[in-house]
C-alpha positions as CSV (number, residue, x, y, z in Angstrom):
1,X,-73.7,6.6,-14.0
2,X,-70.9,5.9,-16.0
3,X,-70.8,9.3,-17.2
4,X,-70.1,10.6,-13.6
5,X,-68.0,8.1,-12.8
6,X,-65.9,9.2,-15.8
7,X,-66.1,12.9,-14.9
8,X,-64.7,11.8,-11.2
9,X,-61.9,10.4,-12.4
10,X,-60.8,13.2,-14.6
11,X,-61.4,15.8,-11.8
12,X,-59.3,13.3,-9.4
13,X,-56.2,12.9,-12.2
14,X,-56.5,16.9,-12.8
15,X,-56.3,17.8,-9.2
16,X,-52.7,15.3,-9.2
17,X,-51.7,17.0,-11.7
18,X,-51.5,20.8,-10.6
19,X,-54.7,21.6,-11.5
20,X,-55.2,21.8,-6.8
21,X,-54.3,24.4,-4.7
22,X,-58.3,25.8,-4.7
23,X,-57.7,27.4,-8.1
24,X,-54.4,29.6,-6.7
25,X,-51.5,30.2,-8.9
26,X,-49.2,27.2,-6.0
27,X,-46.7,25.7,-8.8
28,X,-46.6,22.7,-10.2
29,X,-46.3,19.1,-8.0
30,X,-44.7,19.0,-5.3
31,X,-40.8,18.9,-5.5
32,X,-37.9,17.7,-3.4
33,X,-35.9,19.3,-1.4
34,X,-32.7,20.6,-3.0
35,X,-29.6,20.8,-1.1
36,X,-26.4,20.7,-3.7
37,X,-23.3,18.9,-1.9
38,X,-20.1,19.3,-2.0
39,X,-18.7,16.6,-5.0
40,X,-16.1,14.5,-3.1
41,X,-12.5,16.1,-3.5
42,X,-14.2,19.8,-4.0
43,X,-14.6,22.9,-2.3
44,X,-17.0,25.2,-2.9
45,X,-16.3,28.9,-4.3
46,X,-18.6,31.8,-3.6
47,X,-19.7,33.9,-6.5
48,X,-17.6,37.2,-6.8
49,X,-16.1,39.8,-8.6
50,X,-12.1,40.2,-8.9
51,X,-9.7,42.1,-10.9
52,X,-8.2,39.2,-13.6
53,X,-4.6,39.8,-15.6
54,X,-0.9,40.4,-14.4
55,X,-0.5,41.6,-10.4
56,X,2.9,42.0,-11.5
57,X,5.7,43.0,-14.3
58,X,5.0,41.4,-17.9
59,X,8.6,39.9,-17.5
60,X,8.5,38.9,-21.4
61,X,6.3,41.6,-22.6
62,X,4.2,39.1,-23.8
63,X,0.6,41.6,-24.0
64,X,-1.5,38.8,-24.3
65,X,-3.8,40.2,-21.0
66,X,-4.6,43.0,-19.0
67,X,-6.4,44.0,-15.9
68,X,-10.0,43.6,-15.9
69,X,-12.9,43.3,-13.4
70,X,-15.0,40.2,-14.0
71,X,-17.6,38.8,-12.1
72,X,-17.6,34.9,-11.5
73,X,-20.5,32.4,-10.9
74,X,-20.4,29.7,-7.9
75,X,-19.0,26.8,-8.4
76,X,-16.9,23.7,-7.2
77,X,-13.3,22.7,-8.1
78,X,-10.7,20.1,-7.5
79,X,-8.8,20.4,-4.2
80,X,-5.9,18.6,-6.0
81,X,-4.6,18.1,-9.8
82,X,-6.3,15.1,-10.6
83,X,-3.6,12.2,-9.7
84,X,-2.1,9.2,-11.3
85,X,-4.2,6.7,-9.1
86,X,-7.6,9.3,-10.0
87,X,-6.9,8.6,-13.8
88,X,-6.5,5.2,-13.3
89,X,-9.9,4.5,-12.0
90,X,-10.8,6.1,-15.7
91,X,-8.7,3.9,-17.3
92,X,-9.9,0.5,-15.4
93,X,-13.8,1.3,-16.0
94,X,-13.0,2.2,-19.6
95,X,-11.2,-1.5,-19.9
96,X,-13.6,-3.6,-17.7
97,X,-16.7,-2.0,-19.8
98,X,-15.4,-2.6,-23.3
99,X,-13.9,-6.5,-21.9
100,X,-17.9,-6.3,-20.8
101,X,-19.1,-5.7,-24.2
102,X,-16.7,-8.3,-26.0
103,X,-17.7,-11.1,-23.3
104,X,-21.5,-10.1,-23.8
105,X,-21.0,-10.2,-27.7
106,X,-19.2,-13.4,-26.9
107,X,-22.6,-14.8,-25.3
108,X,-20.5,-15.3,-22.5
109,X,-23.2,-16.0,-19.9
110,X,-24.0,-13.5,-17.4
111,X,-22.3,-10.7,-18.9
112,X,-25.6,-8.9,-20.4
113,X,-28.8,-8.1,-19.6
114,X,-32.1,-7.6,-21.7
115,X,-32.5,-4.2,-22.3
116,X,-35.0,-2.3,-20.2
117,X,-36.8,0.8,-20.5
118,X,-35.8,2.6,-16.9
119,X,-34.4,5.4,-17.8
120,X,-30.6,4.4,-17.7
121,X,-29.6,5.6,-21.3
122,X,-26.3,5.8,-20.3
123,X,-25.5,2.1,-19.6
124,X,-27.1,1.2,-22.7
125,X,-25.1,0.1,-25.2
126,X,-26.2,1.9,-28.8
127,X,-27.9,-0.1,-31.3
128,X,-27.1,-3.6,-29.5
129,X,-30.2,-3.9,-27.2
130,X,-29.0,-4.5,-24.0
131,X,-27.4,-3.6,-20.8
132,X,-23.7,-4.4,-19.4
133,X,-24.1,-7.2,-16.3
134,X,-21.9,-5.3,-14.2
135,X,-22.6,-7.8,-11.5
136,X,-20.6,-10.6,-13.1
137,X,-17.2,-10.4,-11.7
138,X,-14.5,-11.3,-14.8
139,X,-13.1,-14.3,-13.3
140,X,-9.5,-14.6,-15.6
141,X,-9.5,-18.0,-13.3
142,X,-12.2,-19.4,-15.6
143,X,-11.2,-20.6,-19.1
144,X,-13.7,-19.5,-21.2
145,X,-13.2,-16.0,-20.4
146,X,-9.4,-16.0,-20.4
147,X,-9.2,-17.3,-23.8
148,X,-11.3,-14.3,-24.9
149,X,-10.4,-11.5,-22.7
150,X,-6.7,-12.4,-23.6
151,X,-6.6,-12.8,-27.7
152,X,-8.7,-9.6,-28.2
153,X,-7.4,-7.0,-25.2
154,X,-3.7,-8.3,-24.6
155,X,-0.4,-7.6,-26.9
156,X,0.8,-10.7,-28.8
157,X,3.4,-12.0,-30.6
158,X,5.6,-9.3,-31.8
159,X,3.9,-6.3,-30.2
160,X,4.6,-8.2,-26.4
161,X,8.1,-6.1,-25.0
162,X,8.1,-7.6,-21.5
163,X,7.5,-10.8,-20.4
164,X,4.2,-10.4,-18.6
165,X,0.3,-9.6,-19.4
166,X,0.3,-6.4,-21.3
167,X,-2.9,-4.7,-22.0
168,X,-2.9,-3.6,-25.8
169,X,-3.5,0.1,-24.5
170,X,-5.0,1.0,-28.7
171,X,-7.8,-0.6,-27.8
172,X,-8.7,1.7,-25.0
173,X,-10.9,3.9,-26.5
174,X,-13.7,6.2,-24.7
175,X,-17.3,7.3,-26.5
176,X,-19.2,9.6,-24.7
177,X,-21.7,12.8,-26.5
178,X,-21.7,16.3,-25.6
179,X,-23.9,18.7,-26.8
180,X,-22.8,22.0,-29.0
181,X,-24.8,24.9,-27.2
182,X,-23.2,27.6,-29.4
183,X,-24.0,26.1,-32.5
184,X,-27.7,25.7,-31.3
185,X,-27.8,29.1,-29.6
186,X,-26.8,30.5,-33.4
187,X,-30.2,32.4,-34.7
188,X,-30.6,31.7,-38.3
189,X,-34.0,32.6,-38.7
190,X,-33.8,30.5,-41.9
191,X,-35.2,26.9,-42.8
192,X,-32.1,24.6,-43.2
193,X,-33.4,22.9,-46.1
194,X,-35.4,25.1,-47.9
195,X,-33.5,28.5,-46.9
196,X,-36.5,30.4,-46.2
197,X,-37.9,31.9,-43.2
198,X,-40.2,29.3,-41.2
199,X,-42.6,30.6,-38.7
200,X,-42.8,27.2,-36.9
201,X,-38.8,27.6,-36.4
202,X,-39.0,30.7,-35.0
203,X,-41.4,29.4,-32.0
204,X,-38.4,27.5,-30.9
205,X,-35.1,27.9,-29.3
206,X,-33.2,26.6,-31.9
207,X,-33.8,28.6,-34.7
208,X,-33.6,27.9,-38.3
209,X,-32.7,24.3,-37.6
210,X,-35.1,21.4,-38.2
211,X,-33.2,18.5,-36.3
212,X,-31.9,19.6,-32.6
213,X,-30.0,15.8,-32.7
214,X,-27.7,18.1,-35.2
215,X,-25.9,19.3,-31.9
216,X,-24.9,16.2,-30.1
217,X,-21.6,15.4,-30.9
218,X,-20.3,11.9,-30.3
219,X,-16.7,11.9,-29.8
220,X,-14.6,9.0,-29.0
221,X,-11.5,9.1,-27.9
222,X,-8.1,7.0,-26.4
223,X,-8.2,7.8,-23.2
224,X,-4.4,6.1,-22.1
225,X,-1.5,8.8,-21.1
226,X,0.9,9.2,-23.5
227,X,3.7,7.4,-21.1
228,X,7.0,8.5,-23.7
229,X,5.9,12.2,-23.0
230,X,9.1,12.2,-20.8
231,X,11.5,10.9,-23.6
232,X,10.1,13.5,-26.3
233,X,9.6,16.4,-24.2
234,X,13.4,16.4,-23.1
235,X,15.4,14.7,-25.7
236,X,18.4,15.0,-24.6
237,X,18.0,13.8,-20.9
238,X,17.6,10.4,-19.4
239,X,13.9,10.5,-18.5
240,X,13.5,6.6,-19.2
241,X,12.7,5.5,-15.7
242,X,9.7,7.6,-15.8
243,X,8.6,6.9,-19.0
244,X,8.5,3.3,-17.5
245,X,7.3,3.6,-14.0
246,X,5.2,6.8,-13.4
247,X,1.8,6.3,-14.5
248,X,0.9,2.8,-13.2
249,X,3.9,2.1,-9.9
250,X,2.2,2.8,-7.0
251,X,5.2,4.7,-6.4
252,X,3.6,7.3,-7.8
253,X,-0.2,7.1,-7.0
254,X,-0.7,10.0,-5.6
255,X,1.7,12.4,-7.9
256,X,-0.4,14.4,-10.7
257,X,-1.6,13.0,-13.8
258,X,0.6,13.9,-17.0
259,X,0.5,13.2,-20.8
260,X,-2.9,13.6,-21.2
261,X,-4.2,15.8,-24.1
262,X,-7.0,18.2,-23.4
263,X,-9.5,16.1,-25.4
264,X,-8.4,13.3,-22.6
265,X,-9.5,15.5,-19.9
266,X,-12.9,16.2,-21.6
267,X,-13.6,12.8,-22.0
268,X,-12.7,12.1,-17.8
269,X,-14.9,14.6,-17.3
270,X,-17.7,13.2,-19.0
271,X,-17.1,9.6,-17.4
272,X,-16.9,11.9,-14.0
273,X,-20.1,12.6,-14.5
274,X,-21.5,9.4,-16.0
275,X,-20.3,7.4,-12.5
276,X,-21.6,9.9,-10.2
277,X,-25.3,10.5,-12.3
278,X,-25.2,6.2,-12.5
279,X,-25.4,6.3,-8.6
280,X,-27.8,8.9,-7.7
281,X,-30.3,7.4,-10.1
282,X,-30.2,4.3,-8.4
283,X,-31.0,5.7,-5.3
284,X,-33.4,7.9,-6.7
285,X,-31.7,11.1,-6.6
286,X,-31.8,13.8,-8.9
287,X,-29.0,14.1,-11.5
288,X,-26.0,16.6,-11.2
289,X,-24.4,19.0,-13.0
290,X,-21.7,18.0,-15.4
291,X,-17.7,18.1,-14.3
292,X,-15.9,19.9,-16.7
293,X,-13.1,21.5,-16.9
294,X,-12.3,25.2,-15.5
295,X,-12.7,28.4,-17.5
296,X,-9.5,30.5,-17.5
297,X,-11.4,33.2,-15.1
298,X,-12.6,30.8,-12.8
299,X,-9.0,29.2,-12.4
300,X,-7.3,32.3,-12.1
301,X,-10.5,33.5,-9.6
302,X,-9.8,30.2,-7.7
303,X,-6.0,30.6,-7.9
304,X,-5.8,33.7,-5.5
305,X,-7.7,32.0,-2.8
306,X,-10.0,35.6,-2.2
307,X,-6.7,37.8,-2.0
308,X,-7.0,40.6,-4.5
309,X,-3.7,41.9,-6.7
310,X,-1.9,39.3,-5.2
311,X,0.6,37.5,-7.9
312,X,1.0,34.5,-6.4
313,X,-1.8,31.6,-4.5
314,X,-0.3,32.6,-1.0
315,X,-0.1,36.3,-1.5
316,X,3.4,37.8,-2.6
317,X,5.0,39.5,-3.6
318,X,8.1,37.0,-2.5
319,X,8.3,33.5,-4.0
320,X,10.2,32.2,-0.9
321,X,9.1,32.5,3.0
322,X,10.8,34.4,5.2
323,X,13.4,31.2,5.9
324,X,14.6,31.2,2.2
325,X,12.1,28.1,1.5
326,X,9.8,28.1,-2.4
327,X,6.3,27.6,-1.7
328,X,6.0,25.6,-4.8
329,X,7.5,23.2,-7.2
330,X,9.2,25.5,-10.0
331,X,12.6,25.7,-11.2
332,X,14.1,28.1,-8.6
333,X,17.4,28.4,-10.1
334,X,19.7,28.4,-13.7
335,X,19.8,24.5,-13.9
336,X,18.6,23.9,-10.2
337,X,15.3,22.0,-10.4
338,X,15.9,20.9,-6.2
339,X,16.4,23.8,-3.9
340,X,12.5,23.9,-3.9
341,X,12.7,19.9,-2.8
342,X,11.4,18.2,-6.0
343,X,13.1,17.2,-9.0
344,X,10.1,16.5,-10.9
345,X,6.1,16.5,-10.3
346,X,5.9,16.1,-6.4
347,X,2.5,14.4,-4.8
348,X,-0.3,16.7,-4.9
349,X,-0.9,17.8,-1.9
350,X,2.3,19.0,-1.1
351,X,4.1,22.3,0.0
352,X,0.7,24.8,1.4
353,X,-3.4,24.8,0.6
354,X,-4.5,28.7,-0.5
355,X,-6.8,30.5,1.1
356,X,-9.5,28.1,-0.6
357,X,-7.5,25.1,0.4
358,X,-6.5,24.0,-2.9
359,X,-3.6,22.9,-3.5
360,X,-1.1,23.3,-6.1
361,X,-2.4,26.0,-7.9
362,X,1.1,27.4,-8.7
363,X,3.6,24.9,-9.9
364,X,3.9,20.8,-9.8
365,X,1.8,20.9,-13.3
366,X,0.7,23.0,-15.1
367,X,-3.2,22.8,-15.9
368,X,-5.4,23.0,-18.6
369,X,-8.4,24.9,-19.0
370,X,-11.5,24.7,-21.4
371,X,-10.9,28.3,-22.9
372,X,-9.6,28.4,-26.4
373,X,-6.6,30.7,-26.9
374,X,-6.3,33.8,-28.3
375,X,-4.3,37.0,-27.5
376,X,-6.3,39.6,-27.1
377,X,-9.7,37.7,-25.7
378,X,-9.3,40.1,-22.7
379,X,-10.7,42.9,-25.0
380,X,-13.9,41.1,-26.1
381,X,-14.9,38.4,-23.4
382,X,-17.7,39.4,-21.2
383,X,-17.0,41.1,-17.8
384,X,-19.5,38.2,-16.3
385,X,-18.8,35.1,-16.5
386,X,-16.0,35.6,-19.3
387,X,-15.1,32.4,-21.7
388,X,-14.1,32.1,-24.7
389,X,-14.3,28.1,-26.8
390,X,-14.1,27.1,-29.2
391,X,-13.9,23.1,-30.7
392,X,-11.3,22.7,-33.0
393,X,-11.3,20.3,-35.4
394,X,-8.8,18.1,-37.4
395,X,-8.4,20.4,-40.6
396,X,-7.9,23.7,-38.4
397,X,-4.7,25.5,-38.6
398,X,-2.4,25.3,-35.5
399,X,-3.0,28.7,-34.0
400,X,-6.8,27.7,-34.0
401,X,-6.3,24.2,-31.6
402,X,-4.3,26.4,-29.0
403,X,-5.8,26.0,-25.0
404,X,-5.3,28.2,-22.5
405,X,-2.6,26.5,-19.8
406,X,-2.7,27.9,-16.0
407,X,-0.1,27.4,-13.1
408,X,3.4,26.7,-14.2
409,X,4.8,23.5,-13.8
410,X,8.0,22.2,-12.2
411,X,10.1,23.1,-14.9
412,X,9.1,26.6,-14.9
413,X,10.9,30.0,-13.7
414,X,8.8,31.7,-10.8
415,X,7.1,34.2,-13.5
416,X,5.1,31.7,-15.1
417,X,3.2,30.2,-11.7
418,X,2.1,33.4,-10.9
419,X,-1.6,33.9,-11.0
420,X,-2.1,36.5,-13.6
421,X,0.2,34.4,-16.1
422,X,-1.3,32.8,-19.0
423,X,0.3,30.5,-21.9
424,X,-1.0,27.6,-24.2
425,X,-0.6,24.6,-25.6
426,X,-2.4,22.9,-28.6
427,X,-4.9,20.3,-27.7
428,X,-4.0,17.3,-29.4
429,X,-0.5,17.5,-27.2
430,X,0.4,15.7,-24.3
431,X,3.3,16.6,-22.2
432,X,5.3,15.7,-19.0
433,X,4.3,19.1,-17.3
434,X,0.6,19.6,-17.8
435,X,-2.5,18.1,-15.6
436,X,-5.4,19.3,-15.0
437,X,-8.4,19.8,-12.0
438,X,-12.1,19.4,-12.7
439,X,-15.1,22.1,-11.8
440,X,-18.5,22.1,-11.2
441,X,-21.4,24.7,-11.7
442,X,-23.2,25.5,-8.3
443,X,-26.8,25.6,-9.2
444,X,-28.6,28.7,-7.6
445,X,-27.8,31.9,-6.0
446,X,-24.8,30.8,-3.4
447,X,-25.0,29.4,-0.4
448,X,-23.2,29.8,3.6
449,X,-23.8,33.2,3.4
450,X,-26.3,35.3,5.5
451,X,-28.8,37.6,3.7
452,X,-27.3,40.8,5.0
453,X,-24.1,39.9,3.4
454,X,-25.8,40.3,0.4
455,X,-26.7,44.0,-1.3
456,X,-30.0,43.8,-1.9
């Protein structure tokens, strides 16, 4: 009797398990329903093909591109450069979490939790065994906290400039992993210890490696602006006031982020992601892709707005309307950075949207991208999906830490906010003129667009 009761309960568990469906080939258990949103701040872009490179003269005879046909991938991106107020939010979780940790190390009561096994590796800080109470609001009212929040995060003594609570901006530094897909996708076909082919490797993705944890990369990082970017970019001009005022006055919230290195934006991205993946687990939704930040196609494929050959993000070939007005913040003029009605950066959803309805996507900042770069990548890139990265590290040479930069800024002559225009910077910079937008992949084929659109 036991016996049967014990083959019942098998049958039942197999049957939950995939093993229904009257023997028929149905899939595994039942899924949700997937329905990919629109990230908040994002438009979608429809896969497509386009031609990429110059739509127009190579004014400096440059030859660093040339006209190519590529084929792009769905995908989300940024309405607007990510703005002053945008970064902030950043830098406030990345300065409440680590006053979290101190307080909890502290045994400050109520500012950790016993660690729990539910999933949430991302809250958990590594090796420490708990979880950040971020239900305890950090009342700078009560003593105890003060005392500590104020030694350890705000500048003392000599360090203090101004006569007010300054937060010690060293200390704000960002640790987040990513994972190294072209290291794992390299197919050694060799055991790493031992050098010699191993059958059990070659069953596996990963081939000729013996730990996969070999590929996450932990990177952390200081994730405030580099505020003096305005003194040391223009040495001889009186840039002061900004260096002073345009990150934090409100004055300025909604004017793009500058000063930020790419490895700045990389780690935003990550934390992008973090937030947004915290709050559909807790309701039980299923994770998203990761933010990142554009390749060079897709920015120059979401640049043109769906208007082919055209050199500039409203069409061209004039960089003026037909009243004599720029349609973007450049330097119009020898020495004349206000005929186009901004001295500097200008808020970001200023002058006209594109045919996409982004914003910006000539002028006010330029942007960075993820794609490494090199002068002739237009030769051996793919024709789908073409990108080219590569992680630099601190011993490379300088022409190896170069990033492709997209858009032209407000400092720049009309050629360089064309479309089909592309220069660099090296990563570990940070200057008054370059921001950047975030992307997303679109999982799946496409979507708002009927069947016989398609060519089947």
């Amino acid at each position: 009797m036991k016996k049967s009761f014990l083959y019942l309960i098998v049958a039942l568990f197999l049957a939950s398990c995939g093993g229904g469906g009257n023997g028929e080939l149905v899939g595994s258990y039942p899924r949700e329903e997937w329905e990919q949103l629109n990230p908040y701040g994002m438009n979608y872009i429809h896969f497509g093909s386009f031609t990429m490179g110059p739509s127009d003269e190579d004014v400096p005879y440059a030859l660093n591109n040339k006209s190519k046909t590529v084929t792009i991938p769905a995908f989300y991106i940024d309405q607007t450069e990510i703005s002053n107020n945008e970064y902030r939010q950043f830098v406030d979780y990345v300065r409440d979490s680590l006053m979290r940790d101190y307080l909890a190390n502290a045994d400050v009561e109520g500012f950790k939790q016993p660690d729990r096994d539910d999933g949430r590796d991302w809250e958990v800080f590594v090796n420490k065994g708990y979880v950040l109470n971020w239900e305890e609001p950090i009342d700078m009212e009560n003593e105890d906290i003060f005392e500590n929040i104020f030694n350890e995060f705000y500048l003392q003594g000599s360090d203090k400039f101004y006569d007010r609570l300054e937060i010690d901006t060293r200390k704000l530094r960002y640790k987040y992993w990513w994972i190294d897909f072209k290291s794992a996708a390299v197919k050694a076909g060799k055991d790493v210890e031992y050098g010699e082919p191993n059958s059990l490797n070659q069953l596996h993705s990963v081939r000729g490696h013996s730990d996969r944890s070999q590929f996450i990369i932990e990177e952390q990082i200081n994730i405030y602006p580099d505020t003096l970017c305005w003194v040391h970019d223009f040495t001889y001009g009186f840039n002061e006031p900004l260096t002073e005022n345009y990150f934090w006055h409100p004055a300025f919230d909604d004017y793009p982020v500058v000063g930020v290195t790419w490895g700045q934006c990389q780690a935003f991205c990550a934390w992008r992601t973090q937030i947004l993946n915290e709050y559909k687990f807790s309701n039980g939704e299923t994770f998203i892709q990761r933010f990142r930040l554009p390749s060079e196609a897709e920015w120059e494929y979401a640049s043109r707005g769906g208007l082919e050959l055209s050199p500039y993000p409203w069409g061209g070939p004039y960089i003026r309307n037909n009243l004599g007005c720029p349609l973007a913040n450049f330097k119009p003029m020898r020495g004349d950075y206000v005929e186009d009605n901004g001295c500097y950066t200008v808020p970001i959803e200023s002058y006209s949207a594109n045919d996409y309805g982004l914003w910006c996507m000539a002028g006010n900042v330029s942007e960075w991208t993820n794609t490494a770069y090199d002068e002739s990548v237009y030769e051996f890139t793919h024709d789908m999906s073409p990108e080219y990265e590569y992680r630099a590290v601190v011993d490379d040479p300088p022409s190896m830490k170069r990033k492709v930069i997209r858009g032209g800024s407000w400092k720049d002559i009309g050629y360089f906010i064309q479309t089909g225009t592309r220069s660099y910077e090296y990563q570990d910079t940070a200057k008054s003129y370059i921001g950047f937008r975030c992307v997303m992949s679109y999982l799946g084929r496409g979507k708002n667009v009927a069947p016989e659109d398609f060519n089947e």
